[in-house]
C-alpha positions as CSV (number, residue, x, y, z in Angstrom):
1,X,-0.9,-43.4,0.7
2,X,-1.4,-46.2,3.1
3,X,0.6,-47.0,6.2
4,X,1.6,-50.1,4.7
5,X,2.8,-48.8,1.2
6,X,5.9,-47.9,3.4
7,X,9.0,-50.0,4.1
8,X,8.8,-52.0,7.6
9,X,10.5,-50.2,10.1
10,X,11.6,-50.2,13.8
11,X,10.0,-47.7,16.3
12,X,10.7,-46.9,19.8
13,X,8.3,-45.1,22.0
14,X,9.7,-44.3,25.3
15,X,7.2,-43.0,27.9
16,X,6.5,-42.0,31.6
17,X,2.6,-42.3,31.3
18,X,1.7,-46.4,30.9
19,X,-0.9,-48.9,32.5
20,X,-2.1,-49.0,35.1
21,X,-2.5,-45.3,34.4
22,X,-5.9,-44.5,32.1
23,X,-5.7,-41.5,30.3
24,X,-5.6,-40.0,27.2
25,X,-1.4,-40.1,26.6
26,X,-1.7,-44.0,27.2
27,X,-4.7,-44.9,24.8
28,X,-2.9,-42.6,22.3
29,X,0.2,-44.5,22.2
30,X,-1.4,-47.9,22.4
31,X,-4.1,-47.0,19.7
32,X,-1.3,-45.6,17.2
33,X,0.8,-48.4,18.1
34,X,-2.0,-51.2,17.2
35,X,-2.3,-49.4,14.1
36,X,1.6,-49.1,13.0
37,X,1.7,-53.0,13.9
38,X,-1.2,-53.9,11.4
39,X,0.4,-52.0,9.2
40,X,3.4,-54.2,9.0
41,X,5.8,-52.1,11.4
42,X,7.6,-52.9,14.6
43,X,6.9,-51.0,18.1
44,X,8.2,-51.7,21.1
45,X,7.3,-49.4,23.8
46,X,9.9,-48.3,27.0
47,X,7.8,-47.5,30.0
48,X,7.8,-47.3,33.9
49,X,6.6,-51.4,33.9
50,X,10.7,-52.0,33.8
51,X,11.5,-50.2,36.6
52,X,11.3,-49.5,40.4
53,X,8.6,-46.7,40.5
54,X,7.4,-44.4,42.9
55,X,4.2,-42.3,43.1
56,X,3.4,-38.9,42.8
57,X,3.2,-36.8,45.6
58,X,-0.8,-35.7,46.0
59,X,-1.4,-38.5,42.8
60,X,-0.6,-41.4,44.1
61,X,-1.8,-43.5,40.8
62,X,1.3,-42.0,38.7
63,X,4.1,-43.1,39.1
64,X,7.7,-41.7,38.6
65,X,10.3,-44.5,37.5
66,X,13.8,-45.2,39.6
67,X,16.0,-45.5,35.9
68,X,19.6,-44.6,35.6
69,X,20.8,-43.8,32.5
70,X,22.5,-47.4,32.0
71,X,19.6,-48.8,32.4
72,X,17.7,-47.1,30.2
73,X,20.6,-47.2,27.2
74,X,20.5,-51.3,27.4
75,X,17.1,-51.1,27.2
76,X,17.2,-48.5,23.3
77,X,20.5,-50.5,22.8
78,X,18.2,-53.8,22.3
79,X,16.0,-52.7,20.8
80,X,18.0,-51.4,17.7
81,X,15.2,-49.3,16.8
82,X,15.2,-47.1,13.5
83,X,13.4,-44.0,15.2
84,X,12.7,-43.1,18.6
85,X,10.1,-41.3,19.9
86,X,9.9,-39.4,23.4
87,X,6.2,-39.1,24.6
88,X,6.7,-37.8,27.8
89,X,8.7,-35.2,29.6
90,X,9.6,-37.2,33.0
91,X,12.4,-39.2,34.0
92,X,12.6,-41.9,31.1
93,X,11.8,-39.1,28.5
94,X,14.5,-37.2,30.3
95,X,17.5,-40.3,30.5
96,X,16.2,-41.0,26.7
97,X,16.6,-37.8,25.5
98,X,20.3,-37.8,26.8
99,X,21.0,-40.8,25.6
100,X,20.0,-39.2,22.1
101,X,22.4,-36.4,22.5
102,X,25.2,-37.8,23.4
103,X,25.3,-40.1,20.5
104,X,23.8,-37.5,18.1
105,X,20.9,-39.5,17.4
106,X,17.7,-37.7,15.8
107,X,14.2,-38.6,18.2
108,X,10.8,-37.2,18.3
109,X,8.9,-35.9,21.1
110,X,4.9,-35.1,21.3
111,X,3.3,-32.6,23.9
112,X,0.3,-34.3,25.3
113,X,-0.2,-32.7,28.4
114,X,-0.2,-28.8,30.0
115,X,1.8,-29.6,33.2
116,X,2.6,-25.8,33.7
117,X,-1.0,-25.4,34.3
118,X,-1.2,-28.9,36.3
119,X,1.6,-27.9,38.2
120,X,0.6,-24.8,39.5
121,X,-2.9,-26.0,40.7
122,X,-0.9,-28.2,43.2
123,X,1.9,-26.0,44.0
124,X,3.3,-22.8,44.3
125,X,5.4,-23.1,40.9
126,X,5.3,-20.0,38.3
127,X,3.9,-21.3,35.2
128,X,6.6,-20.0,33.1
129,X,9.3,-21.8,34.9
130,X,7.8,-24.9,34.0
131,X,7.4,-23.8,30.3
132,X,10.7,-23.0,30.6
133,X,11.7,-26.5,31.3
134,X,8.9,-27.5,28.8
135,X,10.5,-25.8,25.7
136,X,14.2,-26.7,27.1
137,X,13.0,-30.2,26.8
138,X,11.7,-30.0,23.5
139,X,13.8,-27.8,21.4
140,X,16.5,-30.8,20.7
141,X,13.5,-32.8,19.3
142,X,13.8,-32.9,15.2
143,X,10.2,-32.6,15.3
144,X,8.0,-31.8,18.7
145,X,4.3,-33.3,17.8
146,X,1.0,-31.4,18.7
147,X,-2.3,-32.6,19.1
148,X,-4.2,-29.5,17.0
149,X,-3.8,-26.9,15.9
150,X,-4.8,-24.4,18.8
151,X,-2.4,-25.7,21.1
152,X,0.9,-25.5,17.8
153,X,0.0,-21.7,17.8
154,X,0.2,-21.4,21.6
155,X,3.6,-22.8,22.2
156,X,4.5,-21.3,18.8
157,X,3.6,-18.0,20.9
158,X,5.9,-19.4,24.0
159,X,8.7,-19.8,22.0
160,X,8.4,-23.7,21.1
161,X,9.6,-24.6,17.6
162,X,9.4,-27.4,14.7
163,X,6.0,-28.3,16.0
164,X,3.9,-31.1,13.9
165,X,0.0,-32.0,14.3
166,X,-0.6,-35.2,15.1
167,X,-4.6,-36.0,15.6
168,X,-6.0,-38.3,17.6
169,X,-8.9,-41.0,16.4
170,X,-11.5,-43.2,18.1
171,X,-12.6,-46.6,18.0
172,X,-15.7,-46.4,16.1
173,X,-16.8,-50.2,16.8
174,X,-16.3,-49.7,20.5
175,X,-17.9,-46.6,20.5
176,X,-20.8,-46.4,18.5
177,X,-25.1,-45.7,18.7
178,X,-27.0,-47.6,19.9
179,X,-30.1,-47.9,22.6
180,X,-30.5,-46.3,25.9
181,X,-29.3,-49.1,28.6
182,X,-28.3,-46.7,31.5
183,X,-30.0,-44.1,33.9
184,X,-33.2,-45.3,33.0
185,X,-34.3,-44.6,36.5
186,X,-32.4,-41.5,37.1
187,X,-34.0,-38.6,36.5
188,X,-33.4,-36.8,32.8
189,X,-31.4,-35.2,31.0
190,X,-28.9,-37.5,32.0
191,X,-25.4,-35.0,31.8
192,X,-22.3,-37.3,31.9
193,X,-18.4,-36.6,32.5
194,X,-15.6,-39.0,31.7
195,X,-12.4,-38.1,32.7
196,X,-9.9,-38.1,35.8
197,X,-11.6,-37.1,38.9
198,X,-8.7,-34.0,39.8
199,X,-8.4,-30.6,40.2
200,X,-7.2,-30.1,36.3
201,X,-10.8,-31.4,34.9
202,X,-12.5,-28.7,36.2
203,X,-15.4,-31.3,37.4
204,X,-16.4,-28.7,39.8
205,X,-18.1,-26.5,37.2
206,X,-19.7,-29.5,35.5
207,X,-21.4,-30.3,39.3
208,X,-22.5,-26.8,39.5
209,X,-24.4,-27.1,36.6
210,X,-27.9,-25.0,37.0
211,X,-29.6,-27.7,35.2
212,X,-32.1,-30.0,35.7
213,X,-31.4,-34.0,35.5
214,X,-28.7,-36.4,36.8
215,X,-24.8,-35.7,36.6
216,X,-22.6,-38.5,36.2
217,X,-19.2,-39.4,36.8
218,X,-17.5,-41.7,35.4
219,X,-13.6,-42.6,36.6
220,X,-11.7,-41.9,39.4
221,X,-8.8,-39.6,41.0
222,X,-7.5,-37.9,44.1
223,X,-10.7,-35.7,44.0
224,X,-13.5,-38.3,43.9
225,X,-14.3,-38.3,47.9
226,X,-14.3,-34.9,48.8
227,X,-16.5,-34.0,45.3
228,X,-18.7,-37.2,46.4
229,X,-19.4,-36.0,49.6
230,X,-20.2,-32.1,48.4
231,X,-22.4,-33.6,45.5
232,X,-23.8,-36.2,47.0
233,X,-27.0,-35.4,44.2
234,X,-24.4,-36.7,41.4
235,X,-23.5,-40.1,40.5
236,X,-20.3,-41.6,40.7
237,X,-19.4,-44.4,38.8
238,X,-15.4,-44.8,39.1
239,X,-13.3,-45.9,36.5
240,X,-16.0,-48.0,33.5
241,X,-13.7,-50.2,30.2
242,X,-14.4,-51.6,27.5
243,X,-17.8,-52.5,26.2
244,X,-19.3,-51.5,29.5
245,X,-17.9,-47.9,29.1
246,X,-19.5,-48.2,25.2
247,X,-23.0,-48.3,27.0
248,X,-22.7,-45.5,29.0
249,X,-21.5,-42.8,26.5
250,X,-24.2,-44.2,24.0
251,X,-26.9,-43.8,27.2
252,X,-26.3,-39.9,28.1
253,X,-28.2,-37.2,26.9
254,X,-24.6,-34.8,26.5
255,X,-20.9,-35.6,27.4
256,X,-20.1,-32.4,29.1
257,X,-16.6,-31.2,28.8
258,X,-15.2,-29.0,31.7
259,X,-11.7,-28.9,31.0
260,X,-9.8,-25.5,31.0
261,X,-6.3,-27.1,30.3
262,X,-6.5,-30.3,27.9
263,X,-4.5,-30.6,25.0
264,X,-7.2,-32.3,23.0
265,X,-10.1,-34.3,24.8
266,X,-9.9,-38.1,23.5
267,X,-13.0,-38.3,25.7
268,X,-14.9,-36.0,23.1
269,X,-14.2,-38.0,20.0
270,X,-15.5,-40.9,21.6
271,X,-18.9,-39.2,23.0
272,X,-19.1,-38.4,19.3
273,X,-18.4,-41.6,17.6
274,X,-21.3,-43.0,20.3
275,X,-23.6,-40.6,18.8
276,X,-23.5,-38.0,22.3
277,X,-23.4,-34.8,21.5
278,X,-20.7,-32.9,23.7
279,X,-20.8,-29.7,25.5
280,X,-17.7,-27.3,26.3
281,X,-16.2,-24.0,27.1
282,X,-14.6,-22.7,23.6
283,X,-10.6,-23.7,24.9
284,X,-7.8,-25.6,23.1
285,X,-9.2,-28.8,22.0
286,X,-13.2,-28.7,21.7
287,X,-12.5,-25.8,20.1
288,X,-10.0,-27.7,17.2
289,X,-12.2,-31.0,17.9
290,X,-15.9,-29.5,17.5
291,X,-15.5,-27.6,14.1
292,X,-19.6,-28.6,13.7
293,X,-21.7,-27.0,15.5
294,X,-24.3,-29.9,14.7
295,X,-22.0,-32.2,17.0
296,X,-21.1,-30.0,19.7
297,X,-21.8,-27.1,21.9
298,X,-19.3,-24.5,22.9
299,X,-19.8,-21.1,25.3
300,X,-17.9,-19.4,27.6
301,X,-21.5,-20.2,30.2
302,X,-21.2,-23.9,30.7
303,X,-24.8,-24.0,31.4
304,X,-25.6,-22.2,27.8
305,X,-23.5,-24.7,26.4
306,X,-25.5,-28.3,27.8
307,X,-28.5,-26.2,26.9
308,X,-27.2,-26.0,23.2
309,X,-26.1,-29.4,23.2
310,X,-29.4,-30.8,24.4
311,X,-31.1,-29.9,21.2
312,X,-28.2,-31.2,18.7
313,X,-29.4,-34.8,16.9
314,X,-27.1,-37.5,17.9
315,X,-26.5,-38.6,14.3
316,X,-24.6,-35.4,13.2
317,X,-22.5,-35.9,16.4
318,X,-22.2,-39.6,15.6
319,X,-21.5,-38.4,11.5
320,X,-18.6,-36.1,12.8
321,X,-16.9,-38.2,15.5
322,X,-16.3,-40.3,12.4
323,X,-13.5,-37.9,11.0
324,X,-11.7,-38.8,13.6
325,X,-9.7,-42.1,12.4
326,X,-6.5,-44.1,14.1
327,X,-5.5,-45.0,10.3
328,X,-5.7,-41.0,10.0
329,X,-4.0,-40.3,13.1
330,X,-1.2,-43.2,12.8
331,X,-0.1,-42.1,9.2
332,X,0.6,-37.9,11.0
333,X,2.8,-39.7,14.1
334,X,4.7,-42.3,11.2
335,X,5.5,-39.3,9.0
336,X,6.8,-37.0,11.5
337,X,9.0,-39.9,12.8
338,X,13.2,-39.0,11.5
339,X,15.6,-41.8,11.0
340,X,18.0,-41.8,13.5
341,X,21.3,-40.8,11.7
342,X,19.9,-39.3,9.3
343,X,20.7,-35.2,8.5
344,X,17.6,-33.7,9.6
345,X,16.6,-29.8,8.7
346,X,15.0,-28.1,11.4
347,X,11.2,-26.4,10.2
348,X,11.1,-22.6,10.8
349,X,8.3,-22.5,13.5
350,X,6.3,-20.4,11.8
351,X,6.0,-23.1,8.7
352,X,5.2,-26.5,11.1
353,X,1.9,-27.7,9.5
């Protein structure tokens, strides 16, 4: 069944993560929420651009929105939405979840991001106080939405319940093969990372790569100058859009993926869909993402890993990124969505496919 074949509706996303912020959470929500439109349906989106803001302590480039709860009810009120989803756990998610409760309204959440683990690499907070919070925040959610299925039997294991998958997709016009226009004059195999530049991305192992060629970085964070001045060997590109950004993935020898702690790796699907074969330790999302080992490389020896990748051929990587669809993607988020007034039976955990 297509998006489409279902009756127009109303949606409400509410979320903390938004331009001018580039990360995975905010090319999720605008991606699905392109598609829902062309499919006939209404979004509307509540975010931090409404509101004073102020940034993160030690990441200066989020920012945490100044919203009462007033504010933030004219703003659903207005909307007249038919279901609301919460995408984030910060202060809008937190004033929109109340708002929710106290006028017994069903909503959605998703669980894009480990902030337990982010939290603790910054400061001395126990990571299961901030699951704690985590699973507070979620358990009045109808249905909590999970990336795959790695990460649904983790929280299932931490106590977490009426979990739904909800895949991500790529852009395969955007990015797609095509010939070698980068590093032409840097010195091969040209290894390339895409991602924020913090301590969560783990770039630090993808630098101290035993392996001959040119590492590049592409994007930008509160790491970039110190890892710029240890690595001064690398290349650092900052942040790269659009058709620009097309090039380079399509021009790199492997994507290599670092992370420890992502929830799924949008940057993966897309170094597929360009035809890159990826690299990455075998964690929560390569692990759900690279189910070929034609497309993808996975050891617990990063340098094993690249070596592996290096001898993959980019049109299996290019033939698998293509599983990965918005239309796909779109049609798990729409059917997880609950009416707001409706009577909505909770899943057992152990059943949430």
């Amino acid at each position: 069944m297509q998006l489409d074949a279902f009756k127009s509706t109303r949606i409400l996303i509410v979320t903390d993560a938004w331009r001018p912020q580039i990360n995975g959470v905010v090319r999720t929500l605008e991606s699905v929420g392109k598609t829902l439109m062309a499919a006939g349906h209404e979004v509307h989106y509540l975010t931090p651009e409404k509101f004073w803001t102020v940034p993160v302590p030690t990441y200066p480039e989020i920012r945490l929105s100044l919203a009462t709860g007033s504010a933030v009810a004219r703003q659903i009120r207005a909307i007249e939405a038919d279901h609301i989803h919460i995408a984030t756990e910060g202060p809008l998610g937190l004033l929109a979840r109340q708002y929710c409760l106290d006028r017994n309204l069903n909503f959605t959440t998703s669980f894009h991001t480990r902030f337990a683990e982010y939290l603790a690499m910054r400061m001395p907070v126990p990571q299961d106080w901030t699951y704690g919070y985590l699973r507070w925040f979620h358990s009045a959610a109808a249905r909590t939405m999970v990336p795959t299925p790695s990460l649904r039997d983790d929280l299932l294991a931490r106590g977490f319940a009426n979990l739904s998958l909800w895949s991500r997709g790529v852009d395969g016009q955007r990015f797609r093969p095509g010939p070698k226009t980068w590093f032409k004059d840097l010195p091969g195999p040209h290894l390339l990372h895409i991602g924020r530049v913090a301590a969560e991305k783990n770039i630090e192992a993808f630098l101290a790569l035993d392996i001959a060629g040119t590492k590049i970085v592409v994007g930008d964070g509160p790491d970039r100058a110190r890892l710029m001045r240890d690595h001064p060997e690398a290349v650092f590109l900052g942040y790269r859009h659009g058709e620009e950004l097309g090039e380079i993935y399509r021009s790199a020898d492997v994507m290599v993926f670092p992370s420890l702690t992502d929830t799924f790796g949008n940057v993966i699907t897309e170094a597929l869909a360009s035809g890159t074969p990826v690299a990455a330790y075998p964690v929560t999302g390569p692990l759900d993402v690279l189910s070929d080992p034609r497309a993808g490389a996975m050891h617990t020896d990063l340098n094993v890993a690249v070596g592996r990748a290096l001898t993959l051929r980019r049109e299996d990587a290019r033939s698998h990124g293509e599983r990965f669809t918005w239309a796909a993607s779109g049609m798990q988020f729409f059917t997880a969505l609950q009416p707001l007034h409706a009577t909505v039976p909770k899943m057992r955990a152990s059943a949430a496919q």
